[in-house]
C-alpha positions, 0 to 999 in steps of 0.5 A: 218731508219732516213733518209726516203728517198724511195731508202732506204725504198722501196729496201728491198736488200739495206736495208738488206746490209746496216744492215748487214754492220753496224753490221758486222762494229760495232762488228768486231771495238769491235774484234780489241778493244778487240785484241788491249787489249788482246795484250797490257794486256797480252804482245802478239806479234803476226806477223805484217801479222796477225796484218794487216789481222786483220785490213783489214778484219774488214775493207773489210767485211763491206765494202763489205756489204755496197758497195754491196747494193749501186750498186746491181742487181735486187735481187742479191748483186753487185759484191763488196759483193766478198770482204766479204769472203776475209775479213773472210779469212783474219779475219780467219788468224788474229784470229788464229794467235794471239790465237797461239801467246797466247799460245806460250807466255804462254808457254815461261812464264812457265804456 
């Protein structure tokens, strides 16, 4: 609420995708943090795909959040919020993905 301008203040559907934006923006930066070091720490290479949906879904899902609540109808989101589901499908992928090449690199070391 830094910025008190009235669109901002007087739309409650714009203020609710903008907060819902900037959380999703600020925990899934920590998600790819955390990846980044998980795969550096512990020697995982999971595929290039999974790598890249893991980026691309930290960046659609926000994205979608925020450009929903720049252009929205009435009482109902725009049509940029589709990019929200496509962003967990492909944050979906990317998790399980690295968790299974955890466990292959744990099998080939042995543990």
């Amino acid at each position: 609420m830094a910025y008190k301008t009235p669109a901002y203040l007087q739309d409650s559907e714009r203020r609710e995708l903008f907060r819902l934006a900037h959380t999703h923006g600020t925990f899934l930066g920590l998600i790819l943090i955390a990846a980044a070091l998980c795969a550096e720490r512990f020697k995982l290479l999971p595929a290039r795909a999974a790598r890249s949906a893991l980026r691309l879904g930290a960046v659609l899902m926000p994205l979608g959040f925020l450009l929903a609540g720049v252009w929205h109808y009435e009482s109902d989101p725009g049509l940029a919020i589709w990019l929200v589901p496509a962003g967990a499908l492909l944050l979906i992928f990317g998790v399980i993905s690295f968790a299974l090449a955890s466990r292959a690199n744990r099998r080939r070391e042995g543990g």
